[in-house]
BALUMNU-654969 format. One line per 3 residues: for each residue y, z, x of C-alpha. Coordinates in Angstrom, 1 decimal. Layout:
residues N
Y,Z,X; ... .
***
This chain:
residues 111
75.2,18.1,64.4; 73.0,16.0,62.1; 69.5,18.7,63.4 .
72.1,21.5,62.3; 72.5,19.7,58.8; 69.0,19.4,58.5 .
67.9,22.8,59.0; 70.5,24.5,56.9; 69.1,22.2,54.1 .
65.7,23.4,55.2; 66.8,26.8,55.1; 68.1,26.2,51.4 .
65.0,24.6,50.0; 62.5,27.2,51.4; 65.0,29.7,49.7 .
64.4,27.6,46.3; 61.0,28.1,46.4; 60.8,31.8,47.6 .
63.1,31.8,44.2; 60.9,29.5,42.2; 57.6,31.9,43.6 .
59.7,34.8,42.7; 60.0,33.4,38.6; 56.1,32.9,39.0 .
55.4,36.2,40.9; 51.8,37.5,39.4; 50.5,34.3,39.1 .
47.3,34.3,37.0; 45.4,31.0,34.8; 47.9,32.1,31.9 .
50.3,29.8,30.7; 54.3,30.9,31.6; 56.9,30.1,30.1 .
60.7,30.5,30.9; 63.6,32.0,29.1; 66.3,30.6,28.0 .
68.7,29.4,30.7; 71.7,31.4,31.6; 70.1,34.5,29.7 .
68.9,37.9,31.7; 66.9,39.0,28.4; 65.8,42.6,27.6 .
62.2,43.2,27.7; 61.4,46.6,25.1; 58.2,48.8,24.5 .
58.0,47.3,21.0; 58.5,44.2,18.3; 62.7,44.9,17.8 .
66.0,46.1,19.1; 65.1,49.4,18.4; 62.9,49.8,20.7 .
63.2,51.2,24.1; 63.9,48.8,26.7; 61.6,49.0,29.7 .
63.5,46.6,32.1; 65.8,43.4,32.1; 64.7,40.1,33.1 .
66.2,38.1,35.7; 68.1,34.5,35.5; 65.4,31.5,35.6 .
62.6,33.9,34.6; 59.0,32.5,33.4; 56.6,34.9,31.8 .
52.9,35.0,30.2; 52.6,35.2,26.7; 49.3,37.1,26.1 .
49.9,37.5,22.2; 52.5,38.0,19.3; 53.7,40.3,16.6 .
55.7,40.3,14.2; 58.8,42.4,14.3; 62.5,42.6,13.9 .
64.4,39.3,12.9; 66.5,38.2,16.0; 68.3,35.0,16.5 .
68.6,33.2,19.9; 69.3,29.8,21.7; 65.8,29.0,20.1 .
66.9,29.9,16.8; 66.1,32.4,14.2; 62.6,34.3,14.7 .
60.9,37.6,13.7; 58.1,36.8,17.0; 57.9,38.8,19.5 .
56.0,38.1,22.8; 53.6,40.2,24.6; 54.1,40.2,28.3 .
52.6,42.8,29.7; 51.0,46.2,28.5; 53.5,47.7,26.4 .
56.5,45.0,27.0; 57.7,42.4,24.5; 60.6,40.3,24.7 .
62.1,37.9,21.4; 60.6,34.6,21.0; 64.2,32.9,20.2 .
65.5,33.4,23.9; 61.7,32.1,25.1; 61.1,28.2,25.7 .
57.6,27.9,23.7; 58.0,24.5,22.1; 57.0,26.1,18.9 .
58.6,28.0,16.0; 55.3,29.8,15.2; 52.3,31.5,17.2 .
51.1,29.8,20.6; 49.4,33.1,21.6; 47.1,35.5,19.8 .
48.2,38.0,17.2; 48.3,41.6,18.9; 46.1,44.0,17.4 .
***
């Protein structure tokens, strides 16, 4: 019984990590950072709510932050903030549901 216990715990921590790796997923030397907990955050083609939005982020997500802009005023679990973070071409998401461990820029200004 106590082999059975230990692979079903096995089994749950390499199913952790394939989750963790998931979060990561597109690894590259840029810094990621993780949205707020318990929040699957929108991810739109601009700086606001107006914007169309290009996909939803999962729970436990971590993503790049390759610059900011300025934008639409939103207010989060990270407070009140008109940033807006650049993740990939095209797709930003609000700074107040990202974990940066700043109120102001940490990335670049987008052009």
């Amino acid at each position: 019984m106590a082999t059975e216990e230990r692979m079903e715990e096995h089994v749950a921590e390499a199913a952790a990590d394939d989750a963790g790796d998931l979060a990561t997923a597109g690894s590259d030397d840029v810094t990621r950072y993780p949205i707020a907990p318990g929040y699957r955050v929108n991810v739109r083609r601009g700086p606001g709510t107006k914007y169309g939005i290009v996909r939803t982020l999962p729970y436990g997500m971590r993503v790049p932050v390759y610059c900011q802009k300025p934008g639409e005023r939103v207010t989060g679990p990270y407070g009140t903030s008109n940033l807006w973070d650049n993740i990939a071409n095209g797709q930003f998401v609000a700074d107040a549901y990202v974990r940066t461990g700043s109120d102001g820029y940490i990335a670049p200004r987008c052009d």
